[in-house]
N, C-alpha and C positions, 0 to 999 in steps of 0.2 A: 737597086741601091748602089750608088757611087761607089762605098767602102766593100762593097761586096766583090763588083766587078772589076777593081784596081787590084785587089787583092787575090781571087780566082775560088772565091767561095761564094757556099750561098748567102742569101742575106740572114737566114734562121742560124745558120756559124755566125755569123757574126753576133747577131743578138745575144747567141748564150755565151759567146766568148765576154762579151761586157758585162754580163751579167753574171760571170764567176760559174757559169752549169754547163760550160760543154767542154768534154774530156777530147781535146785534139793533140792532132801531132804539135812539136815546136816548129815547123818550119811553118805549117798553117800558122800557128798563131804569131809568129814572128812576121808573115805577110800581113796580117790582120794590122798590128800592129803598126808599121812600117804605112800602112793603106790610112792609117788614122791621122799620123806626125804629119802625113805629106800632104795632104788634105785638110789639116786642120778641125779634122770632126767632133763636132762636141754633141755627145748622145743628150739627148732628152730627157732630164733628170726628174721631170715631173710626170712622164709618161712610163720610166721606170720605176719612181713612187707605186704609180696607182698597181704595176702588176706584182710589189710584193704587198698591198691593200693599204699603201701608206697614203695621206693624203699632201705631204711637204710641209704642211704648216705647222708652226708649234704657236702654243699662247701664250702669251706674258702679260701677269696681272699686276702691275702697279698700282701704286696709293693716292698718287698725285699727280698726274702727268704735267701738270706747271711747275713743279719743283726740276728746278736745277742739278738736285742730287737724284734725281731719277733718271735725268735726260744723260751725266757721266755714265750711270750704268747703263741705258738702255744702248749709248754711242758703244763700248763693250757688247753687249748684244748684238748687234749688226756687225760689227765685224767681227764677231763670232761664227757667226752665220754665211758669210761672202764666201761663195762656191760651193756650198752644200747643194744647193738646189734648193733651201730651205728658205718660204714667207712667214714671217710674222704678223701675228693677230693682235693687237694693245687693248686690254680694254682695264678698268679703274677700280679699285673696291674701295679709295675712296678712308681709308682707318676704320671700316666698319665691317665686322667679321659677319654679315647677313648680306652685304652687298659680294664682297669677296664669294660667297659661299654660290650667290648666284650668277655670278661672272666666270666661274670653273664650271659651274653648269653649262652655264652657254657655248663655252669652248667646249667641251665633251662632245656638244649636241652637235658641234661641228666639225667633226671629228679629224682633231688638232693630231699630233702624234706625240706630243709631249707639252706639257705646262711649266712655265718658269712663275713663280710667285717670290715676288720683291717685297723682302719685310712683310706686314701684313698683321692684323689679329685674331686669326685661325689661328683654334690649337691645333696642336700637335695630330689629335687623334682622327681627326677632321681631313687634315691632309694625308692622313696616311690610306685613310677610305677611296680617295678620291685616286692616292696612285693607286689602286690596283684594280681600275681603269687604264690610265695611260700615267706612264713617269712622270715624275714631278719634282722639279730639283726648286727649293726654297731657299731666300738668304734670312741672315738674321734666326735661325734654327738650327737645332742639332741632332739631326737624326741620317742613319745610313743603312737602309735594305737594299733589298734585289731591286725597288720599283723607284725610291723617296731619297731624296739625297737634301739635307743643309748643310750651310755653310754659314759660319759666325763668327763674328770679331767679338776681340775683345774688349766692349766697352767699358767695362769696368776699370779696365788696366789703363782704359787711355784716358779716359777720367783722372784718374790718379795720374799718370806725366803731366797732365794741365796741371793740376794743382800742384805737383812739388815744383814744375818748374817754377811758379811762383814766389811758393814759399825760398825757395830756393835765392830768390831777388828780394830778400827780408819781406814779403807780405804778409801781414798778420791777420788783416778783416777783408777776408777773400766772399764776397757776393758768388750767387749762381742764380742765374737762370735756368729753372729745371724745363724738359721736355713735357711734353701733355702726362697726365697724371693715369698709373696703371698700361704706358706704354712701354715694353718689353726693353728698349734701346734708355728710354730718359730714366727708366727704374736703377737698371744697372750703373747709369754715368752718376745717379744720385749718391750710391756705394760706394764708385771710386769717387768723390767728393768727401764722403765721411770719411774713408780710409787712411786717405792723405793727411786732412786734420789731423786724425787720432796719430799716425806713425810719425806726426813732425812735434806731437804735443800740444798741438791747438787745438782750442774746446770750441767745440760745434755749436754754431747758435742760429737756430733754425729761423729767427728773424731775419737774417741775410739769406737765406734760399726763398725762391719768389718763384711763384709756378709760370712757365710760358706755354706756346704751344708748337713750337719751331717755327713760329712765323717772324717775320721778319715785326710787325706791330706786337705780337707779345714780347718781345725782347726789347723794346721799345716802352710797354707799359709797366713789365715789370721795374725795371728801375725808376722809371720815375716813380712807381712806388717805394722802392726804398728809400728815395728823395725827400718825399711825404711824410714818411715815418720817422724821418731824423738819423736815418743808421749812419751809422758811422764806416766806411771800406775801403781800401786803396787797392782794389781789384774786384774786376769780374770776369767770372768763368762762365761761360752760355751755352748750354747744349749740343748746340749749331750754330753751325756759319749765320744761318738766316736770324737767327736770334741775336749775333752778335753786329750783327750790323743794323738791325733795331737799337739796341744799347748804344751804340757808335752815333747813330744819329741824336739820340736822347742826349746823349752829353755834350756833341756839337751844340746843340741850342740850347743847352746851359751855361756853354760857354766852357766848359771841364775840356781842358786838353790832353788829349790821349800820344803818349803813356806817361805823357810828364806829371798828371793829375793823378789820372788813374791808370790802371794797365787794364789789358782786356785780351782774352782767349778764346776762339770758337773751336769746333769740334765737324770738321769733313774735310777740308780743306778744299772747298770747291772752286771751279774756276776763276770768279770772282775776287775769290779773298786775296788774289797776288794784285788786284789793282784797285783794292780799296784805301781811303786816305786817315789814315795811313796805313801800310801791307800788314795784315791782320796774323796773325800768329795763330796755329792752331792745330789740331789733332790732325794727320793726312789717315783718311779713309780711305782705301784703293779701289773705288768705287770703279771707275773703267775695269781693272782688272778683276772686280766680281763680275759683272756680266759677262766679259769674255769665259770664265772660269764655268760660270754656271751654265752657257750654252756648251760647252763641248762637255761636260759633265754631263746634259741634257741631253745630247747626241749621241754619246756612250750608251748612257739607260735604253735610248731606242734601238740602237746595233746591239742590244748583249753583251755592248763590252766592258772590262775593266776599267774602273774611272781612278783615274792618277791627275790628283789636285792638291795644290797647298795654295791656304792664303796668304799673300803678303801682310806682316804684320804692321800694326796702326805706328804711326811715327809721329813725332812732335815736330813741325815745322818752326821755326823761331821767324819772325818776321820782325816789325817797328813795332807793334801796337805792348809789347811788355817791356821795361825796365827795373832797372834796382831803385828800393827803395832812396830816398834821399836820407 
């Protein structure tokens, strides 16, 4: 071994010196050392893996892998990950808590060293079974043992900054777009939705909430069903960026000019929304900064170590798509 004989050790020094287990003198290991910088050595991080019975990889189970606001966090992930020695496994569950259930299977079976689960509809108790297996840091939950770590925004709260900024711009018949029905994130954005009415004194009237499903065509059908119905609005609030650029399209081909007609608000702030016509005003999620968060969270759980994490809180971006009433 190169580092061994630059240095005037054997090669078995040198292994336990990288590996934290051999009690030497400091001049040895200051040669060791020194034998690394000048040679540029970079140990074998996956052949180090396997002899504390790690296997490098962790899994990450995502709901949608075509979603745009999966691909911020998972870009987060990756370079979470850059120089651990650590690969990634992707695999889908798809918003279905029996697919999810068996795609944590399948990572076990392949024995991952830790699981990330992105949102998701697994309860709680479900994942808690599953860390004491291998750790498992969740978003969109809020739980913290030795094995289970979430992390959660607060949707509710940012629900509420859509809606007063508007009211705030005299809007009185503020539309929503809700998220799919019985999901964890559109339940709570539907509360900060009521909340805002009720604390500005405006009476909630459930004919202006129209259910979507964060896709880009239900944000699209919802309103034209309020169209249909005859309601009356001069704002819409959309769950989602994707929902709100369905809405954006619907009202371009009715000819409704945005925000002069109506205003309009989504909720992630994803890439997209800084260069849509016009720049989409909306709730900033700090989605990169969760995946980063959640992998070294993830890599703590597997070293034993202390995990030291804050989430950046959700912010209201202002863009062109809201104005004052006239």
């Amino acid at each position: 071994m190169d580092v061994a004989r630059h240095a005037g050790v054997s090669p078995s020094t040198v292994s336990r010196i990288l590996n934290g287990t051999a009690k030497v003198s400091d001049d040895k290991r200051a040669a060791v050392m020194a034998a690394i910088e000048k040679m540029h050595f970079a140990p074998n991080q996956m052949a180090q893996g396997l002899k504390k019975g790690r296997s490098m990889t962790i899994g990450i189970v995502v709901q949608d892998i075509s979603s745009p606001f999966f691909d911020e966090t998972l870009r987060g992930v990756d370079d979470g990950l850059k120089g651990t020695g650590y690969a990634s496994v992707i695999v889908s569950g798809h918003w279905n808590a029996v697919e999810e259930t068996e795609r944590i299977r399948l990572l076990l079976a392949r024995k991952v060293d830790g699981i990330i689960v992105l949102s998701g509809h697994l309860p709680d108790d479900t994942i808690l079974q599953f860390a004491s297996q291998r750790p498992i840091v969740s978003t969109g939950r809020d739980m913290h043992t030795k094995s289970a770590l979430g992390f959660k925004l607060d949707n509710e709260n940012g629900a509420f900054m859509a809606v007063r900024h508007l009211v705030e711009l005299g809007h009185r018949r503020i539309a929503f777009v809700t998220g799919p029905s019985h999901h964890r994130d559109a339940d709570e954005r539907l509360v900060g939705y009521k909340r805002a009415l009720a604390e500005s004194d405006l009476e909630y009237d459930e004919k202006l909430v129209v259910g979507g499903d964060f896709h880009e065509s239900g944000g699209l059908l919802a309103v034209n069903h309020l169209f249909e119905t005859n309601q009356q609005f001069t704002a819409v609030f959309a769950a989602n960026d994707l929902s709100a650029y369905g809405v954006r399209l619907c009202l371009y081909r009715k000819g409704i000019r945005v925000p002069d007609d109506i205003s309009l608000v989504g909720f992630d702030d994803l890439p997209g929304s800084s260069y849509t016509t016009p720049p989409l005003t909306t709730i900033r999620q700090p989605l990169y900064d969760m995946g980063r968060i959640a992998t070294n969270a993830l890599l703590a759980l597997i070293n034993g170590e202390p995990v030291m994490a804050q989430i950046p809180p959700l912010e209201l971006v202002v863009r062109e798509t809201t104005r004052r009433v006239r």
